[in-house]
C-alpha positions in Angstrom: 237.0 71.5 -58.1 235.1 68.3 -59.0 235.3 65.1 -56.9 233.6 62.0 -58.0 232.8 59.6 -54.8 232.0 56.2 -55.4 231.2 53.5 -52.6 229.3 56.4 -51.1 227.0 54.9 -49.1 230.1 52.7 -47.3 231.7 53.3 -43.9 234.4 55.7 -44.9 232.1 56.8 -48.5 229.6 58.7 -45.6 232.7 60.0 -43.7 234.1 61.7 -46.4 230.5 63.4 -47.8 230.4 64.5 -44.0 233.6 65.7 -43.8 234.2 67.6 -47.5 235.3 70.6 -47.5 233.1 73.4 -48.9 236.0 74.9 -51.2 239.2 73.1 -52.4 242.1 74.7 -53.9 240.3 78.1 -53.7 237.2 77.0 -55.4 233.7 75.5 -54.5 234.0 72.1 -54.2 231.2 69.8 -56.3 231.1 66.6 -54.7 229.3 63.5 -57.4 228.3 60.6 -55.0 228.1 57.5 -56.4 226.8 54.4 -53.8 226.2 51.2 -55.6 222.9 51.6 -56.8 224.7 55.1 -58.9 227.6 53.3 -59.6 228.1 49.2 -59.7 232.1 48.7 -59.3 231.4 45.2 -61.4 230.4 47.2 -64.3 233.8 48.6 -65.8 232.2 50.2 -68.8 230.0 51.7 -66.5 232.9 53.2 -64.4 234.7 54.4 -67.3 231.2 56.0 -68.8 231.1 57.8 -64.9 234.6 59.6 -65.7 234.1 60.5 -69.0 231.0 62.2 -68.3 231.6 63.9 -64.8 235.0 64.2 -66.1 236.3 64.9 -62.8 239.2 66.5 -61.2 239.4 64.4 -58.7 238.2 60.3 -58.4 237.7 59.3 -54.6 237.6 55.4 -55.1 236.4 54.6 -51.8 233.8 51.6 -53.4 235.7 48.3 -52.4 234.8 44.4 -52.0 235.5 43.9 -48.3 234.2 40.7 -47.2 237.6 39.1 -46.5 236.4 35.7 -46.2 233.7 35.6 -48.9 236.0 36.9 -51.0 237.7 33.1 -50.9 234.7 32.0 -52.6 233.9 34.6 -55.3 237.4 35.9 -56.4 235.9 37.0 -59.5 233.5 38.8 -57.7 236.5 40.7 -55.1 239.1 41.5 -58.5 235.8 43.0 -60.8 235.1 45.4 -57.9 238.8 45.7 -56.5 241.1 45.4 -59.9 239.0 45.8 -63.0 237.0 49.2 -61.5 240.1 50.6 -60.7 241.9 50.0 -63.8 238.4 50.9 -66.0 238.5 54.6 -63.9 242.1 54.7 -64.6 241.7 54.4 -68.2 238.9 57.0 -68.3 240.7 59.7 -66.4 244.4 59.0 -68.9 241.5 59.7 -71.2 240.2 63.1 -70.3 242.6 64.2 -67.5 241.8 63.9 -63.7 243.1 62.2 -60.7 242.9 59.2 -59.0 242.8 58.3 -54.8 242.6 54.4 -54.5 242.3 53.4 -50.8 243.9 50.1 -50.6 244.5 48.0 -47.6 247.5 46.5 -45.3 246.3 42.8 -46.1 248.4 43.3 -49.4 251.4 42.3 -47.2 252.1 39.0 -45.7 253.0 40.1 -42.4 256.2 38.1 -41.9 258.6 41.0 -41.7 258.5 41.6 -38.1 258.6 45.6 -38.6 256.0 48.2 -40.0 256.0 48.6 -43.7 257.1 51.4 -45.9 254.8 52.3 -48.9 257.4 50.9 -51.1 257.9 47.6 -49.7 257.2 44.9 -51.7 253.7 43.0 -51.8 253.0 39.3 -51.1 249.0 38.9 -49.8 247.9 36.3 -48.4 244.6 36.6 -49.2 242.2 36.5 -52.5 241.0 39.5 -51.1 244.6 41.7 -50.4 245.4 39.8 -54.0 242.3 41.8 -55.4 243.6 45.1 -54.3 247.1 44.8 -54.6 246.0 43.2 -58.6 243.8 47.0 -58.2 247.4 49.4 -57.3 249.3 47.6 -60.1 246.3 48.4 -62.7 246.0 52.4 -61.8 249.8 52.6 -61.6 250.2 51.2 -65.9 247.1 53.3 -66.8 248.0 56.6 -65.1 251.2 58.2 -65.0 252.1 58.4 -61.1 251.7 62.4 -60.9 248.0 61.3 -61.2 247.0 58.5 -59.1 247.6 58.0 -55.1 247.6 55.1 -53.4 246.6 55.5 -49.3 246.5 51.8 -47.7 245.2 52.0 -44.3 244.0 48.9 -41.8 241.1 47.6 -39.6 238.8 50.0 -40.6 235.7 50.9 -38.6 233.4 53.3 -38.0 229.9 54.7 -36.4 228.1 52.5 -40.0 228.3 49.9 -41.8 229.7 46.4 -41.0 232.7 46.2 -39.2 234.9 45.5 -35.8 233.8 47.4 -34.0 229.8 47.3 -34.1 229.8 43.4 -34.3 232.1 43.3 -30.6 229.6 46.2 -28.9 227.2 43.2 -29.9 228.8 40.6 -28.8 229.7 42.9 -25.8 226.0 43.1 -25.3 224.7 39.9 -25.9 227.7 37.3 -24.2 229.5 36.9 -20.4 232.8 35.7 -22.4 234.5 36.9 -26.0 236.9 34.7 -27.3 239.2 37.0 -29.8 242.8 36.6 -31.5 245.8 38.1 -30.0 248.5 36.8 -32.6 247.3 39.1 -35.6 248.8 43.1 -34.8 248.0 45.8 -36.7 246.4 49.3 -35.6 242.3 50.2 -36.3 241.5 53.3 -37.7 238.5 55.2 -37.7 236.9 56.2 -40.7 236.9 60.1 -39.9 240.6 60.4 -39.6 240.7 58.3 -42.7 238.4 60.7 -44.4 240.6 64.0 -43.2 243.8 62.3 -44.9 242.1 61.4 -48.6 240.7 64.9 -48.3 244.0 66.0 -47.8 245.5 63.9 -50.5 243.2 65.8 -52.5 243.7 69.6 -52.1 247.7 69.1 -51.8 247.6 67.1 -55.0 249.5 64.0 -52.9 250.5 61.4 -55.2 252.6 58.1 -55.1 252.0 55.1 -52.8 251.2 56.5 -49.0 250.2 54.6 -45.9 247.4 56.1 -43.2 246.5 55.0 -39.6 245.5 56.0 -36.4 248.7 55.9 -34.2 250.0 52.8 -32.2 249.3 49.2 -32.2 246.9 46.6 -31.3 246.3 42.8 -31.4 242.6 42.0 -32.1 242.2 41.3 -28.8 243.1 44.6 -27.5 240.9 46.1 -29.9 238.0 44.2 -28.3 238.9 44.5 -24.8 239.3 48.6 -25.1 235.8 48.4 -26.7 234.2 46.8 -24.0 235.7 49.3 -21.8 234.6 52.3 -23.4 231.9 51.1 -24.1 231.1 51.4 -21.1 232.5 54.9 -20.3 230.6 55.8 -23.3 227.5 54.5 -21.7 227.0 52.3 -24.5 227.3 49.0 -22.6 225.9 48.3 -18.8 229.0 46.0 -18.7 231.7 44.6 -20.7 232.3 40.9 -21.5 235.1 39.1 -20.7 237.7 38.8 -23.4 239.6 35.6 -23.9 242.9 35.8 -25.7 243.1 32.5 -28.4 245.4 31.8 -31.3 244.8 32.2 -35.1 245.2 28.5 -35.5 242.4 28.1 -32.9 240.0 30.5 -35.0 240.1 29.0 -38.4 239.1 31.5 -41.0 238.5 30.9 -44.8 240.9 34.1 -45.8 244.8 33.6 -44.2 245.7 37.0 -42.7 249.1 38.7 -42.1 249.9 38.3 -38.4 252.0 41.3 -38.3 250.7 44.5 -40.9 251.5 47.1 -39.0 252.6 50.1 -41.8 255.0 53.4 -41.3 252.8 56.2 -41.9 255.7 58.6 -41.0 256.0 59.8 -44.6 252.4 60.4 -45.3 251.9 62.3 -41.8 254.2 64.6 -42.9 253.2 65.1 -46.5 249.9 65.8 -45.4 250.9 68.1 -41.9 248.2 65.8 -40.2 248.9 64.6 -36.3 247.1 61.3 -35.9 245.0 60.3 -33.3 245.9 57.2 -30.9 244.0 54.9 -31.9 242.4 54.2 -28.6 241.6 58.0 -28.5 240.0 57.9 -32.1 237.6 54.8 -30.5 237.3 56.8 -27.8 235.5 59.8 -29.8 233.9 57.1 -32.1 231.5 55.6 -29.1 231.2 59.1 -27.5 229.6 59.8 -30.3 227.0 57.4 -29.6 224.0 58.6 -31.4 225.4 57.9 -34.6 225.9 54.3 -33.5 223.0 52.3 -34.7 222.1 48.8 -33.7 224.5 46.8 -35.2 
């Protein structure tokens, strides 16, 4: 069983290298990382010449453009790496065979339904950035025929690497007497290693179709911060915990609008994939236990 990994070197790339399986589908597994510097998601010759030569069973597309904001400003930039590279290893594998897990994202809803959303709801982002990666699921879905190519959106990723949430508010945590933080955006965070567990999943039951992957329960921004600050400091990680001030979207202006409710069902998925989900508090919890793997941020 061959895998090909790009955005390797990511947040959830470096969960799923330390979470692979030595065998899937009773053979070794052969895992092909690809960070940027292997791989560059802008170059979709280049993705298709990855395919066709590793000719894998399996493509992992865990490489994304992620900066929500900056992606307001360089939209050609977000749909190269988040449309074109998926559609370029799409064509590849229809070529030689092989499957396809794109991770996409809850910000390609608009958040105005008031309830979680199924996988097949329909999409409406907001954002350059959710247009980028829902522009991404529509481009597998015409290349591949849906037998080969899974779609697992998750939201407000973060892990023990990389840039995210969760390492920018232990530093604000550290650094400030007062946080102010948005309570009107809900959702649920979700740590990169129950992410990984799920995609590997996806992979040795042969999952397909459009699936949706969290942590369990749900969270404002807000809460998300305040719970950090105090495990932080259970964790040992923070002498004390800051303040958190609740505020509005309206009085945090950001480049990128985002969905003020993206909440998604995952009821389907847990079941497809016999996987029990972690609260997500719990999940942070084990996160900043782990402390040594928490670098400066």
């Amino acid at each position: 069983m061959k895998v090909l990994l790009t955005g390797a070197a990511g947040q959830l790339g470096q969960a799923l290298q330390g979470q692979a399986p030595p065998r899937m589908a009773a053979a070794p597994l052969q895992l092909v990382c690809c960070s940027r510097a292997e791989l560059d998601l802008t170059d979709a010759e280049a993705c298709r010449r990855a395919v066709l030569e590793h000719r894998p069973d399996w493509v992992i597309n865990a490489g994304a453009f992620t900066a929500v904001d900056q992606a307001e400003s360089q939209p050609h930039l977000a749909h190269a790496v988040n449309a074109a590279a998926p559609a370029a290893l799409a064509q590849a594998l229809a070529q030689c065979g092989g499957r396809l897990l794109q991770l996409s994202t809850d910000f390609v809803f608009n958040g105005q339904q008031g309830t979680p959303y199924q996988p097949e709801d329909p999409l409406a982002p907001l954002s350059v950035y959710g247009a980028s990666k829902a522009a991404g699921e529509a481009a597998l879905a015409a290349q591949l025929p849906e037998p080969q190519w899974c779609i697992l959106r998750t939201s407000w990723l973060y892990g023990p690497v990389g840039s995210n949430f969760l390492r920018t508010m232990l530093r604000l945590h550290q650094q400030r007497q007062q946080i102010a933080v948005v309570a009107d955006q809900v959702g649920c965070p979700t740590a990169t290693a129950g992410l990984a567990q799920a995609c590997w999943r996806v992979v040795e039951l042969g999952v397909s179709g459009k699936h949706h992957w969290s942590d369990a329960g749900a969270a404002s921004w807000y809460d998300f911060a305040i719970a950090i600050g105090e495990l932080g400091v259970e964790a040992g990680l923070l002498e004390r915990a800051a303040a958190v001030r609740p505020i509005t979207t309206a009085e945090y202006p950001t480049p990128a609008q985002r969905p003020s409710y993206s909440l998604m069902d995952c009821t389907k998925t847990r079941a497809r994939l016999g996987l029990v989900p972690q609260h997500w508090r719990s999940a942070l919890a084990g996160v900043l236990i782990h402390r040594t793997a928490l670098q400066a941020p």
